[in-house]
N, C-alpha and C positions, 0 to 999 in steps of 0.2 A: 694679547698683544705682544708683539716680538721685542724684544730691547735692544739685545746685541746678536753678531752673531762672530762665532769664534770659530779661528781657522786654524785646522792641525794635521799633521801625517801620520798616519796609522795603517798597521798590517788591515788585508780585507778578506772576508773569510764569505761568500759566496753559499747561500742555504739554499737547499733543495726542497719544495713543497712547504715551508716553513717558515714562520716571520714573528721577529720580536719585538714589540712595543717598549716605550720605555717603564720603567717601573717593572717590567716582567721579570722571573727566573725563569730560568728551563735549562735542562740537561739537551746537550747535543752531543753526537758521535760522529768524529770529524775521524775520516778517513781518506781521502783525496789529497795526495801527496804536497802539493799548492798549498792546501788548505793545512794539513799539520807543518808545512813550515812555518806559514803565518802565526800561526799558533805558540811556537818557539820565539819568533820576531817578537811577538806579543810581552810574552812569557820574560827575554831576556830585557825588554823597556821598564815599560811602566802598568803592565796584563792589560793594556787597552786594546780592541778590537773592534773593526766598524764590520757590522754584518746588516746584509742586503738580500733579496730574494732575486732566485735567477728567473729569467722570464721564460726558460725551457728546461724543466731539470731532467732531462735527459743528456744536456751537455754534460761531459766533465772537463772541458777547461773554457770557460766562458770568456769572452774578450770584453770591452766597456760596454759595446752595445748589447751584449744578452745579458748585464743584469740590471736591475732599478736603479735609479741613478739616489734615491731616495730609501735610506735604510736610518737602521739605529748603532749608537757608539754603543759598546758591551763592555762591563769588566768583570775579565776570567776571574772565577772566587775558585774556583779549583780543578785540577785534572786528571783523570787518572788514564793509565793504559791498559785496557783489554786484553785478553789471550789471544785473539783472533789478528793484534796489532793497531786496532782501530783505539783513538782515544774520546775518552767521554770528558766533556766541560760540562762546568756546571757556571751560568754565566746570567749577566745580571745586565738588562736593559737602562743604558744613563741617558742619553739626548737624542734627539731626531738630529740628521743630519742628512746633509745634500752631498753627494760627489761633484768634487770641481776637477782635478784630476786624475789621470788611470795610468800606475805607474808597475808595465811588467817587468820585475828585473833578470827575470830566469824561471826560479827555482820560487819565486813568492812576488803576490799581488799586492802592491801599498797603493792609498789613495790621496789625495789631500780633500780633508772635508772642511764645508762651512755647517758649524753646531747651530743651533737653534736656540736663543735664549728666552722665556717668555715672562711674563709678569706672571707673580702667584697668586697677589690677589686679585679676588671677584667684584667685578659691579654690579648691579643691581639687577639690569636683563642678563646677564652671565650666571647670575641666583636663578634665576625665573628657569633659564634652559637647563640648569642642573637638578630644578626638585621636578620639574617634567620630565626629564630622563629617569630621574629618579621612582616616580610613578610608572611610569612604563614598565623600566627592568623589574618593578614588585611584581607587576601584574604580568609578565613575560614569567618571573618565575614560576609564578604559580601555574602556567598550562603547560609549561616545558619541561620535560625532563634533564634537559642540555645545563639546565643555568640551578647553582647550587646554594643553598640558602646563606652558604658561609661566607662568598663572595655578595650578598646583597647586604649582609651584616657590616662586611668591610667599608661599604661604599656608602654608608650611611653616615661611617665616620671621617671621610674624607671631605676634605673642604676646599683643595686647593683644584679648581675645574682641569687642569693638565693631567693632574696624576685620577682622575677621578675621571674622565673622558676618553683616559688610556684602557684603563683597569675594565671599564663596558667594554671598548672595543674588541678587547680582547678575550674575554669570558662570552660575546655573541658568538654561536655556532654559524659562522660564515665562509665561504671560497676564498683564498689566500689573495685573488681579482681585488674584491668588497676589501677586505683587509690592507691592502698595500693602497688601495684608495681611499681609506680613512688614514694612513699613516703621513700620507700625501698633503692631508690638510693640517698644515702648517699653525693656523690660528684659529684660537682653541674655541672661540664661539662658530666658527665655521663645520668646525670637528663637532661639536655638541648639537647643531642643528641638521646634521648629514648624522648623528646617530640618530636622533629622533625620528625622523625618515626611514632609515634601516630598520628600527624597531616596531615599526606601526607597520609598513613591510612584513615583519617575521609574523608581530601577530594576526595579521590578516592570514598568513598562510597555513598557522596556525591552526586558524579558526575550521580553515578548509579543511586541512587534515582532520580536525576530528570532526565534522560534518560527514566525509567521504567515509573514515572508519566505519562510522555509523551505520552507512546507510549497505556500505560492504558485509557489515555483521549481519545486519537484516537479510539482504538477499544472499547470505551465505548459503551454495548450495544445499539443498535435500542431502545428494548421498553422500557430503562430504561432514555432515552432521550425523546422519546413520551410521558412516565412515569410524567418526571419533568416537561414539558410543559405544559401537559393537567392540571396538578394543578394552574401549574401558570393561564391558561386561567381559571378556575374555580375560582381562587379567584380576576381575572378579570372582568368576569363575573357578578361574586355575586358584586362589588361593580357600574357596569355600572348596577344593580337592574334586571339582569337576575338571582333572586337569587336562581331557583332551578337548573340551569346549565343545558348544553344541553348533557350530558356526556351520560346519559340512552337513550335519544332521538336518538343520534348519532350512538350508540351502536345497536340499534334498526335496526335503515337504514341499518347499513353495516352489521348486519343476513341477512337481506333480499338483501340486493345485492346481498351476499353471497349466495345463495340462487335460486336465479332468474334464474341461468343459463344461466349469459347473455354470448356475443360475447367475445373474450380477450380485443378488440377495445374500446367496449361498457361498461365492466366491468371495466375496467382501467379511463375512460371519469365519471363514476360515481361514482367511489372512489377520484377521483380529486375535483370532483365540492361539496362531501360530504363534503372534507377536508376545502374547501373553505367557506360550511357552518358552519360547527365546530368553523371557526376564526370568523365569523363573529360578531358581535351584534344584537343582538336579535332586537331590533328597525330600523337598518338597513333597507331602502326602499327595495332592494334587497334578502333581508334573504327569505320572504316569497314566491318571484319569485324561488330562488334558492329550498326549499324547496317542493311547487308545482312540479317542473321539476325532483327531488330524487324520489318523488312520483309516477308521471307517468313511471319512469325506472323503478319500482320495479314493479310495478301493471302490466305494459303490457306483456303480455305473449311472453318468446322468446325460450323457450324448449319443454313444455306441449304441447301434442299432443294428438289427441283421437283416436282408433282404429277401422282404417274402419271396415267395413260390408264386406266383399270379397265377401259371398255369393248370388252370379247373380239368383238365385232362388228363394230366399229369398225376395232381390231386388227386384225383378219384383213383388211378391204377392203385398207389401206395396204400390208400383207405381201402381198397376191395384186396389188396394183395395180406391187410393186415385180420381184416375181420369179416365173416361171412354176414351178410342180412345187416341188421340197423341201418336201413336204408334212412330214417327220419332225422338221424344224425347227419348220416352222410350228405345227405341234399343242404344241412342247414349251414356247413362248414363250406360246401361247393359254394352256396348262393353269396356268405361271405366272402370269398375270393373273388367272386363274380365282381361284384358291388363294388369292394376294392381296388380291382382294375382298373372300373371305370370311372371311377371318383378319385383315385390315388391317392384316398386321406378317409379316412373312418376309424372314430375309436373302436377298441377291443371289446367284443362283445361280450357278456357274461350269460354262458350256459351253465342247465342246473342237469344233471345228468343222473334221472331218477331211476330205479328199477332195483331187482332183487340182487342178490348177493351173487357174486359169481358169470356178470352175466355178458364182463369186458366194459363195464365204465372207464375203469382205471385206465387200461393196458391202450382202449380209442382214444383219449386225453395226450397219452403219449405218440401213438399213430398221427394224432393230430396236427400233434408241434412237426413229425415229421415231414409232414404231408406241406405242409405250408413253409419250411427250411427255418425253424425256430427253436431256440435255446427254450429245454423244456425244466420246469422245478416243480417238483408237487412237495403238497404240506398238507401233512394229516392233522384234521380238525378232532379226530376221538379223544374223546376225553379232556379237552381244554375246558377249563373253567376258569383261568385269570388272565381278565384283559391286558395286562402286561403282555403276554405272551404273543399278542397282535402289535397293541402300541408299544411296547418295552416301556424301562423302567427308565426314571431321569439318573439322571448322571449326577446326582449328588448323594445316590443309594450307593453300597459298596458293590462290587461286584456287576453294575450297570450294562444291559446289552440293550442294544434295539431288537424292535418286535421281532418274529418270526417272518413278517413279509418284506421286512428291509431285509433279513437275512439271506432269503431265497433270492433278493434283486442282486445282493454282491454274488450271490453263486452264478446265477446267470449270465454275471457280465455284457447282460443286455438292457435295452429298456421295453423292449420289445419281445419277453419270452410268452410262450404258455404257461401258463403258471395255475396248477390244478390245487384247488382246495376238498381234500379229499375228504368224506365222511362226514360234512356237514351238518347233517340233522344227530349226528353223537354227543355234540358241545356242550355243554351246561354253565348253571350259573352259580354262585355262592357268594360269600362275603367279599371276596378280592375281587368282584364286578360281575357284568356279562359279556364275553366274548362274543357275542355274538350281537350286541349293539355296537359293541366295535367295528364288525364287519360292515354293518350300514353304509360307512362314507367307503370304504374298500371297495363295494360292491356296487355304486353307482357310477356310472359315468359321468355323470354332470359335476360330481366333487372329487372323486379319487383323483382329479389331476392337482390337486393338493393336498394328496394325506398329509394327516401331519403323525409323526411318531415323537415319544415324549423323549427320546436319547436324542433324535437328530434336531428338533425344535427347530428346524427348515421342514417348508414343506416341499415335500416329494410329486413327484410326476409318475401314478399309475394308471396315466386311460390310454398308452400303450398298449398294457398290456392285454394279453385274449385268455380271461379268468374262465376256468372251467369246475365247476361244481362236482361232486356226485352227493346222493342219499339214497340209503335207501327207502325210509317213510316221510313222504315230505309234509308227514302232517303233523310231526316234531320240530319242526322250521318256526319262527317265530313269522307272522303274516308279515311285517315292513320289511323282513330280509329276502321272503320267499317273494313279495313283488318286486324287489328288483334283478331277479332270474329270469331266463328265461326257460321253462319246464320243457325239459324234453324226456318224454315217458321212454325208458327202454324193457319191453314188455321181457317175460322168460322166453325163450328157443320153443320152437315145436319141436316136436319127436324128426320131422323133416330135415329141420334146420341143425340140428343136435346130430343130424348123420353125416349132412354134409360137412360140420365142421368139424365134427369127429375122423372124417377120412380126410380134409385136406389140411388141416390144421392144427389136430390132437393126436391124431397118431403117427406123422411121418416126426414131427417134436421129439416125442417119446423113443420109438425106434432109434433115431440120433443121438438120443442122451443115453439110452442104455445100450450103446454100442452093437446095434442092428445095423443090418441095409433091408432094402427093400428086398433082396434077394434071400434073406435067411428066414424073414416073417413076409408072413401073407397074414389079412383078415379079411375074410369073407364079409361082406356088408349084412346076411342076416345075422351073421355073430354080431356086429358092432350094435343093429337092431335090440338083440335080445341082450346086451350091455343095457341101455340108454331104457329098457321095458322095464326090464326085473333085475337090475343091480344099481339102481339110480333112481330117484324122487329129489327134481330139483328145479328149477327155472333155469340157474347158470349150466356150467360146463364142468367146475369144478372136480367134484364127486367123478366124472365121468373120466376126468384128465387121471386121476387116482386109480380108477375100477384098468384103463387101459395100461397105465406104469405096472400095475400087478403082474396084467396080462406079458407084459416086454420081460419082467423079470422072469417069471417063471420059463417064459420061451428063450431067455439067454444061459439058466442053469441051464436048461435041454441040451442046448447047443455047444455047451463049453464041457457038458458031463458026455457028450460024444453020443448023447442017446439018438440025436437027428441032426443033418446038416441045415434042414430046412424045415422050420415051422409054419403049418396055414393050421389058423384057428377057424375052425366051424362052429355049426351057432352048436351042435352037442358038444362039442370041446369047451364050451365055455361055463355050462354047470362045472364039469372036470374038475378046472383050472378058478374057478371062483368061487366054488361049493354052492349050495343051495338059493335058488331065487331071493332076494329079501322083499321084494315087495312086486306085490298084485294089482294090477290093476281092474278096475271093474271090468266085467262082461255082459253082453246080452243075455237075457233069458235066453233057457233052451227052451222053453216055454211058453204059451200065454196064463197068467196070471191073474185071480183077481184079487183087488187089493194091493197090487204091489205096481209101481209106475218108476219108472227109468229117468232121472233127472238128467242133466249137464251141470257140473259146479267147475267155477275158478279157481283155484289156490295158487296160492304164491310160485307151487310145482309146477304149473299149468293147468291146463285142461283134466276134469276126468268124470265121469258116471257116479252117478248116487242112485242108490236105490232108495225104493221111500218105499215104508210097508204099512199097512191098516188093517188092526182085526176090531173086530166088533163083536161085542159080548152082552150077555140080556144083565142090569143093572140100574143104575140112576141118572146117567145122563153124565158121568165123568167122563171129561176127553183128560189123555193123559198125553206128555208130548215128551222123549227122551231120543237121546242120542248126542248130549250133550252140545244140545243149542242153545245159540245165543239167542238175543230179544228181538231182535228184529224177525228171527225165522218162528220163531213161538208167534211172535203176533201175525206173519204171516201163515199159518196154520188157522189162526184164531179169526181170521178174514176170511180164508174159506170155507172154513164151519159155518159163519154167518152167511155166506152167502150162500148154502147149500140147504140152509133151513128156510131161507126166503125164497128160492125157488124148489122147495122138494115136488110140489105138484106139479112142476112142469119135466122134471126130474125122475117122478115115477118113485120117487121115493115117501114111504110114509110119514106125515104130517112131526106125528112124537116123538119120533126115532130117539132127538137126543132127551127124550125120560126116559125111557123104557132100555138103553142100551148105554155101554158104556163104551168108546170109542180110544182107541193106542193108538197114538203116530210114533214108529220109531223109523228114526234114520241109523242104519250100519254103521258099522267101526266108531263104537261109540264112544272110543278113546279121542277120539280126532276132535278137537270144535269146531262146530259149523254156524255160518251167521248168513245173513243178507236175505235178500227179498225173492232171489230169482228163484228158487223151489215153489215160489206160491198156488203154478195153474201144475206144477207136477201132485201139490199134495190135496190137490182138489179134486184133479183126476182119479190118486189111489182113492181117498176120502169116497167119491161119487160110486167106482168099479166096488167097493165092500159094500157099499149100501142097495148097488142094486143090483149084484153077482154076476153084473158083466166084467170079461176078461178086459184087464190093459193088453194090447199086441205090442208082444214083446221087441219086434224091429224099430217100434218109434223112443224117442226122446225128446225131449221137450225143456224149455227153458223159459221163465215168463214172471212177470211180477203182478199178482190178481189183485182185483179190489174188490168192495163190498158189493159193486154193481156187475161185477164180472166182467170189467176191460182186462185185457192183459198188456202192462206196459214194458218200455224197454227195459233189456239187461246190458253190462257190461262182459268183454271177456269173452263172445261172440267164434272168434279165431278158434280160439285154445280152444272151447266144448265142442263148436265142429270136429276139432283133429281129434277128439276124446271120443264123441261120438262114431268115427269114422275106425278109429282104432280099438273100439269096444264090437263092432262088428253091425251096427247101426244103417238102417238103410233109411229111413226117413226121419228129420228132425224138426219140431213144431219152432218157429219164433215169434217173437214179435214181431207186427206191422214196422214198428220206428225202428226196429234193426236192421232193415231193410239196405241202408247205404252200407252196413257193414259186409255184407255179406261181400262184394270182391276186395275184402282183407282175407278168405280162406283162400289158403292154397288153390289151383285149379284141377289137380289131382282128388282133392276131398270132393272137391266141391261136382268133378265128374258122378263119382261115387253115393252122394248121397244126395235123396230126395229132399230140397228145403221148403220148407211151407209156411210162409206168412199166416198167423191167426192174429184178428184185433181183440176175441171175446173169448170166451170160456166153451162155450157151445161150438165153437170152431175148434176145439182144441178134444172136445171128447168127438167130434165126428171122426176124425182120426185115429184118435188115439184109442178109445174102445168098442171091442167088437160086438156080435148080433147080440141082442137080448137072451 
């Protein structure tokens, strides 16, 4: 409540953004020429000062209407002056006061004011609005950082509500607006009720801010959080002495993750283990494990694919331009492209590409990939015997790779290659597993589209790819691997096909690699003939590609020692030039024979003539069986002993024979082993011609597997003994009835040439085969 109010004139010193209460200090820096007179005016009375706020401080000379009419009396406690010229007070808030009037005299602003006198003490609701304030400002301190515990200390000890309603107003963080309108309130429960208002005010806005912090920290961006981290690791980093950071490196991997194409599975697995090296320490045992393993995931191909070849025309010229014959191949690689075409979607087949050494598995594998415009990788199976080396080892071994077929997938840089597993039936097994149960899920279609390898622990996508086998004995295959093959038998060459590809194929190669033309070498086709007879025993080409390099060298010393400009090898030139035949093949008798009978046998060489010989000698009834057979041909001998003592009476032969005689079967070249069944109706025939001294005629041959009853059933191998027969000098060859469909697999050259005769029995087979009584 107001008591008096007292009127006086005094300098006016006009604050910019500024306002003092009473009870305040504060330091000002009065620098406005006006303003340091007043200051002097001040300084030379009684240091009294009425200071006001201006209602634009942008002015510098304000008139009565641009400042408050309503400010505080100040006394200067001290002054000093600056270097810049400007002087600092140091000044002290005494009374509210009103401006009554505004006195400019030039050079300095005086006012006359009416002071404000108020009562000091408190009544009872003027108690009440001070410990409410008082409650407020504690709890205002405690969520504010603005309000300082020192000033809530002070105010605790304050009792008189003027200097205590001053002292809040002015420690509240408010607009100079808020401010000059609490200064405005004259009486002091007026002022205590408009703080309490202003206070409940702050804390509500209070509350909001830190509600709003809240919820801002929460939905603080992602990358602005990865943001603040990666720095922190970077100068992490730089002080563990990775001081160029892995931030580029990192940045790097995860283009190329990005990139790759991988699975969602797989791309998510390597954005994790990236993240995991990003944390890591560069020195870390693990870091370079981890990094190896980012590398393989980027490198190996899981999208890149190459665009077959569809064109089966096209296909076939490059497969006939690469390799003479294997026509059962050839059809089975067309029919997939066929099928292909028309579907525009089929997994990779998997062929098993059986046959002897030498005979162009490998080199058609490779034709293949070309044939169909595919990224080709083969992988030799000889000799593996640790599963590892299929699945690889885990990455927590030292030195850790993946298998051998993730390997050939990064060489490939497709997903889609030929990918030849070469030598399959050489694998083996031992302690460190079986590779070749590993190959199971590789080699099936219906699971290979998830191998799983133990480095990558993602599974992988191979029913892409077009798996091509070889072996030579598929009867080293384990069965669950060999059923999921599909067997493509590749038989040895005939003596035919060994010419052909020896003139278009073997030796224009050869000529080119030992710096020939066609014009300095000639070879006569009976030369190449008499190569591929008696310098060669083989099913492939191999031996043959060798026996002709000889031939190139010897005819480029010629040529280069000036002895001839031009070499043509004749079939005499090539004893000369090779030295002596190494190997024989059998002949027809010059002769008819008795006792002695002309088989047809298979070897892995091909085709070729066995002679079978039988003497009989007066003794006890031993048959003796040499020439280094196996079991099957002894007991086939031992089948047609029986069956020739069961019919000797129709036979003409007598009843005892085997007491009273001792009976030899030998088969020639008895270094050689011989096995299987098909000599059976040949050693029955010798067997029958000794016992009853009719001649074999020596132009037949024969092939045949006998039983006790005297059927003759089928043989294999059919082709080859024809061309054996035909090239032994053979005009008529006995077969079996059930070889019957085989017979247009012989050339039609042979098959001109020689007489073929179906027998079902034994008794059809000596009509033929021996002559008059």
């Amino acid at each position: 409540m107001i008591e008096t109010s007292i009127k006086r004139r005094v300098p006016l010193l006009p604050l910019r953004g500024v306002l003092i209460f009473p009870g305040m200090v504060m330091h000002l820096d009065v620098g406005r020429e006006k303003s340091v007179k007043a200051l002097k005016e001040a300084e030379s009375h009684d240091q009294y000062i009425f200071l006001t706020s201006q209602k634009e401080t942008t002015m510098d000379e304000p008139a009565k209407e641009d400042v408050h009419s309503i400010g505080t009396l100040a006394k200067i406690k001290e002054s000093n002056k600056l270097a810049n010229g400007t002087i600092r007070i140091h000044v002290e808030g005494i009374q509210r006061g009103s401006v009554d009037e505004f006195h400019d005299l030039g050079d300095v602003l005086v006012v006359d004011v009416s002071l404000f006198v108020e009562a000091n003490e408190a009544d009872a609701s003027t108690e009440a609005l001070m410990r409410t304030l008082l409650a407020m400002y504690e709890q205002f301190s405690k969520q504010s950082k603005k309000a300082s515990p020192e000033t809530l200390a002070t105010l605790k000890e304050i009792s008189d509500p003027e200097r205590f309603a001053d002292t809040i107003a002015a420690n509240l963080p408010l607009k100079l607006a808020q401010k000059q309108d609490l200064l405005e309130f004259v009486e002091v429960t007026e002022r205590l009720e408009r703080l309490i208002e202003v206070l409940g005010n702050e804390q509500e806005v209070l509350g909001l801010e830190r509600k709003i912090g809240q919820r801002v920290k929460k939905s603080m961006e992602k990358t602005q959080k990865e943001y603040y981290l990666r720095e922190q690791m970077k100068a992490i980093q730089k002080e563990l002495g990775d001081r160029e950071g892995r931030t580029g490196e990192v940045a790097e991997l995860k283009e190329k993750i990005e990139a790759a194409g991988m699975p969602e599975h797989v791309h998510e697995k390597a954005l994790k283990e990236l993240d995991r090296y990003e944390k890591m320490p560069a020195n870390a045992g693990e870091s370079s494990i981890l990094r190896t393993y980012l590398d393989w995931l980027v490198q190996l191909p899981w999208s890149e694919k190459t665009e077959d070849e569809l064109d089966v025309v096209h296909a076939e010229g490059i497969l006939d331009e690469d390799h003479y014959g294997l026509e059962k191949v050839k059809e089975r690689v067309l029919e997939y492209l066929a099928v292909r075409q028309l579907t525009q979607s089929m997994k990779g087949p998997i062929l098993c590409l059986a046959g002897p050494p030498g005979v162009g598995k490998t080199s058609l594998a490779r034709s293949i990939a070309r044939a169909i415009n595919r990224k080709f990788v083969r992988m030799s199976l000889g000799g593996v015997r640790d599963e590892a080396e299929i699945r690889g080892h885990r990455r927590t071994y030292v030195g850790a790779m993946p298998g051998r077929l993730i390997q050939g997938m990064k060489k490939a840089e497709t997903i889609n290659p030929v990918f030849l597993l070469d030598e399959i039936d050489k694998m083996a097994q031992d302690f460190r597993g079986d590779p070749a149960s590993a190959l199971l899920e590789v080699l099936d279609p219906e699971q290979n589209n998830t191998f799983s390898d133990h480095y990558l622990e993602e599974a992988y996508d191979l029913s892409n790819v077009m798996f091509v086998t070889t072996a030579n004995n598929i009867g080293t295959i384990p069965a669950p691997l060999l059923d999921r093959m599909e067997i493509i038998s590749i038989p040895g060459y005939t003596e035919i096909e060994k010419l052909e590809i020896a003139k278009n194929y073997l030796l224009p190669k050869q000529v080119k690699d030992h710096g020939l033309k066609k014009s300095t070498l000639q070879m006569k086709e009976d030369a190449l003939t008499k190569v591929i007879r008696y310098y060669t025993r083989e099913a492939g080409v191999r031996s043959l590609e060798r026996q002709l390099a000889t031939l190139c060298r010897k005819a480029a010393r010629k040529i280069v020692a000036g002895e001839k400009k031009r070499v043509v090898i004749t079939e005499n030139m090539v004893e000369t030039m090779l030295g002596k035949p190494r190997f024989r093949y059998g002949m027809a008798e010059e002769e008819d024979q008795v006792g002695a009978a002309t088989g047809l046998a298979y070897t892995a060489a091909g085709g070729t003539t066995l002679a079978i010989e039988v003497s009989t000698a007066p003794g006890k009834g031993k048959l003796t069986l040499t020439g280094k057979l196996g079991d099957v041909m002894k007991e086939s001998a031992q089948a047609a002993f029986s069956y020739i003592r069961a019919r000797s009476d129709e036979l003409q032969i007598e009843p005892s024979f085997h007491e009273k005689n001792d009976i030899h079967i030998h088969v020639p070249e008895g270094a050689t082993p011989k096995d299987g069944p098909s000599a059976g109706i040949t050693m029955a025939t010798a067997l029958i011609s000794a016992l009853t001294g009719r001649k074999v005629k020596r132009e037949v041959g024969m092939t045949g597997e006998i039983t006790l009853r005297g059927r003759v059933l089928a043989i294999g191998g059919l082709k080859e003994k024809a061309m054996s027969a035909h090239r032994a000098g053979l005009t008529k060859i006995l077969i079996p009835k059930d070889n019957e469909k085989d017979i247009e697999d012989i050339p039609e050259s042979v098959r001109e040439d020689l007489s073929i005769v179906l027998v079902g029995h034994l008794d059809d087979v000596l009509k033929h085969a021996l002559g008059e009584e």
